[in-house]
C-alpha positions as CSV (number, residue, x, y, z in Angstrom):
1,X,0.0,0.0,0.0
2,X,1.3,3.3,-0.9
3,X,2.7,5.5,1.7
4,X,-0.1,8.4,3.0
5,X,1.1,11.8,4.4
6,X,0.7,12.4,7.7
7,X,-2.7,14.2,7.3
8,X,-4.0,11.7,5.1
9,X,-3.5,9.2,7.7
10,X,-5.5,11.4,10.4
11,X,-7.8,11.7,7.9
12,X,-8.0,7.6,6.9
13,X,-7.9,6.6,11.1
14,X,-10.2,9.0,12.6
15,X,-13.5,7.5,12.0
16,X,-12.3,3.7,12.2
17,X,-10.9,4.6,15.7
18,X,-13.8,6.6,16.7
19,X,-16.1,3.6,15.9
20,X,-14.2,0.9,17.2
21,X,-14.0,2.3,20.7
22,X,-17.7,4.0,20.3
23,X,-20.0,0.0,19.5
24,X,-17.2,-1.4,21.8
25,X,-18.8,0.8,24.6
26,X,-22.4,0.5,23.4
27,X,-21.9,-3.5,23.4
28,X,-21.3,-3.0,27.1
29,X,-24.3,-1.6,27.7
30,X,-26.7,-3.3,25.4
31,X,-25.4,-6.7,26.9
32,X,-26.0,-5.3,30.3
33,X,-29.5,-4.4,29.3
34,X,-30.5,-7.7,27.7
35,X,-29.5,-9.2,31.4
36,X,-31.2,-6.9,33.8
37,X,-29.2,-3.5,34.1
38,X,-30.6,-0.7,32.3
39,X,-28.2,2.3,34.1
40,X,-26.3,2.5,30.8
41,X,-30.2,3.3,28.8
42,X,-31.3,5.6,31.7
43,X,-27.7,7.7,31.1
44,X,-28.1,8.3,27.4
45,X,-25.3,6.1,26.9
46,X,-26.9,3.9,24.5
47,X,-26.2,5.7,21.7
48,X,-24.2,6.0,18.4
49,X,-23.3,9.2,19.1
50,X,-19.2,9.2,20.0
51,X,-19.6,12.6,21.5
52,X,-21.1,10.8,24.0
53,X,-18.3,8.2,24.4
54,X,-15.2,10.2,24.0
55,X,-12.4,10.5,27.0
56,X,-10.6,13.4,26.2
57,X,-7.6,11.6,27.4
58,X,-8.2,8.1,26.0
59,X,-10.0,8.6,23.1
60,X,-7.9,11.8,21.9
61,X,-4.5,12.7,23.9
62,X,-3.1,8.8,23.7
63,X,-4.0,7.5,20.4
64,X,-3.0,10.7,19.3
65,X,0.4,10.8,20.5
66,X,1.4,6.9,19.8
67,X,-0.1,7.8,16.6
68,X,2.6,10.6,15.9
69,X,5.4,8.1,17.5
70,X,4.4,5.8,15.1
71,X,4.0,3.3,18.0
72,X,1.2,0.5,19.1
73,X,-1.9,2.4,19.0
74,X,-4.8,1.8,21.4
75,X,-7.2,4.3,23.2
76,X,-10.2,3.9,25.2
77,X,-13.7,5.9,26.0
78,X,-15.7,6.4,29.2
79,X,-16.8,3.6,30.3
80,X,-20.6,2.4,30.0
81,X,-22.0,2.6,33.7
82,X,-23.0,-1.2,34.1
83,X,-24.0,-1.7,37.6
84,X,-23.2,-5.6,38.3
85,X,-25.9,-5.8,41.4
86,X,-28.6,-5.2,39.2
87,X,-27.7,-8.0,36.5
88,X,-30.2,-11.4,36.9
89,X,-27.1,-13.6,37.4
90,X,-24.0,-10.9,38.7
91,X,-21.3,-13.4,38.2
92,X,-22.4,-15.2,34.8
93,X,-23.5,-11.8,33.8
94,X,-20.4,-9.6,34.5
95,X,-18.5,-12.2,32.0
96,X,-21.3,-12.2,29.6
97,X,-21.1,-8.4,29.2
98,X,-17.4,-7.9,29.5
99,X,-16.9,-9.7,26.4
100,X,-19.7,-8.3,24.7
101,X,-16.9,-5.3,24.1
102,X,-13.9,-7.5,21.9
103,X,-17.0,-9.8,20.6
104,X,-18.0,-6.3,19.0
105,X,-14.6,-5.0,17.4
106,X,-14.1,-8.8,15.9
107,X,-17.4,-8.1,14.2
108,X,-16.1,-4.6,13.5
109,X,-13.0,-5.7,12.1
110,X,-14.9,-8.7,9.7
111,X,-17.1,-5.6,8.6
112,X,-14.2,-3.2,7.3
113,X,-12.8,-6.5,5.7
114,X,-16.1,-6.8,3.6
115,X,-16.2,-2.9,2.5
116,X,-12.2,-3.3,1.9
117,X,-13.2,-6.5,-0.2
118,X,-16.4,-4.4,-2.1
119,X,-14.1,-1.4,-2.5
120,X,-11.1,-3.8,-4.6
121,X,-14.1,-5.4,-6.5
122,X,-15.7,-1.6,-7.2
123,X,-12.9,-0.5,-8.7
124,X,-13.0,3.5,-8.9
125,X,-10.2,4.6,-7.7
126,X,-11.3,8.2,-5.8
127,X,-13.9,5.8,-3.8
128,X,-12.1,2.6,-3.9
129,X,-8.6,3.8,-2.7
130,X,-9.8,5.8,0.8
131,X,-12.3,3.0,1.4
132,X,-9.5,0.3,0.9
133,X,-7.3,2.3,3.5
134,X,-10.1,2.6,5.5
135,X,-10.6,-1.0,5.3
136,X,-7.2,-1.6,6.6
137,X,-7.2,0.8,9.5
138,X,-10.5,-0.4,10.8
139,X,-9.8,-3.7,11.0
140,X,-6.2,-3.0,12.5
141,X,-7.3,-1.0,15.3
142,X,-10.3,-3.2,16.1
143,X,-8.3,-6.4,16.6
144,X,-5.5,-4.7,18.4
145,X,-8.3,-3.2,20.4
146,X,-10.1,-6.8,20.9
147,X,-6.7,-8.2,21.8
148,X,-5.8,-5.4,24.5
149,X,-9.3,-6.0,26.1
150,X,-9.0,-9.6,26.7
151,X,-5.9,-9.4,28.6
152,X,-6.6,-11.0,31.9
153,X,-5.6,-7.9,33.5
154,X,-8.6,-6.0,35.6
155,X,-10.1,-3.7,34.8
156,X,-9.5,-4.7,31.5
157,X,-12.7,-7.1,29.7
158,X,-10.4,-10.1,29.8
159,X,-10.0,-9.5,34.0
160,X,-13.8,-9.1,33.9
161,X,-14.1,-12.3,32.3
162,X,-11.6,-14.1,34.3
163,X,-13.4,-13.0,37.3
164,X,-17.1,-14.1,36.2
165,X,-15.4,-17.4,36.0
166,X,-13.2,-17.8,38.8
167,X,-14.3,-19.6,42.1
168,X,-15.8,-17.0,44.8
169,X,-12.4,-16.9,47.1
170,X,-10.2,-16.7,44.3
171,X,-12.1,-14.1,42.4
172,X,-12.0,-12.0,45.0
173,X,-8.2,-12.1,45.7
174,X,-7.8,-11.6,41.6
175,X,-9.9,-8.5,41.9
176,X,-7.3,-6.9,44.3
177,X,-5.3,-6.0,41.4
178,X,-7.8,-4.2,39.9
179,X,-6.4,-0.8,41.2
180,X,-3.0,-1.4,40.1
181,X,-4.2,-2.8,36.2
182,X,-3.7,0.6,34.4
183,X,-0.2,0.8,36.0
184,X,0.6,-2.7,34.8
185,X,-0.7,-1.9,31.1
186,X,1.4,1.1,31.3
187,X,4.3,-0.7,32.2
188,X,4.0,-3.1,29.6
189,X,4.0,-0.7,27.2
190,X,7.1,1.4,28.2
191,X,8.7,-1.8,28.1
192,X,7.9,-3.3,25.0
193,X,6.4,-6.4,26.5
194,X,2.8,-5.6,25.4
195,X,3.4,-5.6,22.0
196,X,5.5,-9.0,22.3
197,X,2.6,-10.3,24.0
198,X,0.0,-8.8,21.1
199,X,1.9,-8.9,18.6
200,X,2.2,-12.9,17.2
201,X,-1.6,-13.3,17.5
202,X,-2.2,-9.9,16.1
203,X,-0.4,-10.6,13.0
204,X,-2.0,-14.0,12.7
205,X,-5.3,-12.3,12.8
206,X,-4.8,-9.4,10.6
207,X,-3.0,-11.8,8.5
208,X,-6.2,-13.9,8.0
209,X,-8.5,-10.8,7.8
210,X,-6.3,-8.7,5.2
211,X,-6.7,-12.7,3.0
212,X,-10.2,-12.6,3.2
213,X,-10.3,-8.7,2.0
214,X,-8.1,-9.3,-0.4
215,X,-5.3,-7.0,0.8
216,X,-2.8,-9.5,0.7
């Protein structure tokens, strides 16, 4: 693919990034709905609407500035208010709806690999080319995304998960960590370990989507 200017990048990344972290959010809360706990409805935060998901900080500042480094990008939103208590089954549940988020940007990813695989078969360049870029940046960032989430790390979807299915006594010692899990991401970035961890099943992934699409 054909090297984009720095703008043109911006311009290529801005609305796969938006979405991915956007529907990852909503899953959350649509999940948490279908099992009981309508607090994400009642807060307007159903919506498609990414003004109403952004984090200045996670959704703007970070991706922005690993973007400009060139480095691993990955950003979050605010979080969908899901209160556990209120869910019919609060253990079974809280797993259900934590991986309702990386269920969501593997759909997302498979979906920019269809209009990256309808853009190559369209064939007009001015609409084809952006849309095959496009293509390729959606379904980047949603499986690096998906990836991130299900690391077993809370408050991460994958601790969630881990949690929902651990055994009472032991869930509630793995739970302790949850105040030091952004830390821990952190570290494994400045380190380099997170992308040695992500990055063998990433490019297995992207490998097989970029086939399907026809990228490759």
């Amino acid at each position: 693919m054909e090297q984009l200017t720095g703008i043109q990048q911006f311009a290529i990344w801005v609305l796969p990034v938006l979405f991915a972290i956007t529907l990852h959010e909503v899953a959350h809360g649509w999940v948490a709905k279908l099992h009981g706990d309508n607090t994400a409805k009642m807060m307007g935060r159903l919506t498609l609407n990414p003004l109403k998901h952004i984090d200045p900080i996670g959704t703007v500042l970070v991706p922005g500035i690993l973007f400009m480094l060139g480095g691993f990008i990955f950003g979050w939103a605010k979080p969908v208010p899901v209160d556990f208590k209120k869910l019919r089954n609060p253990k079974r549940d809280m797993a259900i709806v934590a991986l309702a988020g990386p269920l969501a940007n593997l759909l997302m990813a498979i979906g920019w690999a269809l209009i990256a695989k309808f853009a190559i078969w369209l064939s007009i360049a001015y609409i084809s080319k952006p849309l095959i870029f496009m293509g390729y940046a959606g379904i980047t960032i949603n499986l690096v995304l998906m990836l991130l989430n299900l690391l077993p790390i809370p408050p991460l979807d994958g601790g969630r998960i881990v949690a929902g299915i651990l055994p009472a006594r032991l869930e509630w010692k793995f739970s302790r960590i949850e105040p030091y899990g952004f830390f821990i991401l952190v570290a494994l970035l400045a380190t380099g370990l997170l992308g040695r961890i992500l990055g063998y099943p990433l490019f297995l992934l992207q490998k097989a989507m970029l086939g399907f699409a026809g990228l490759l």
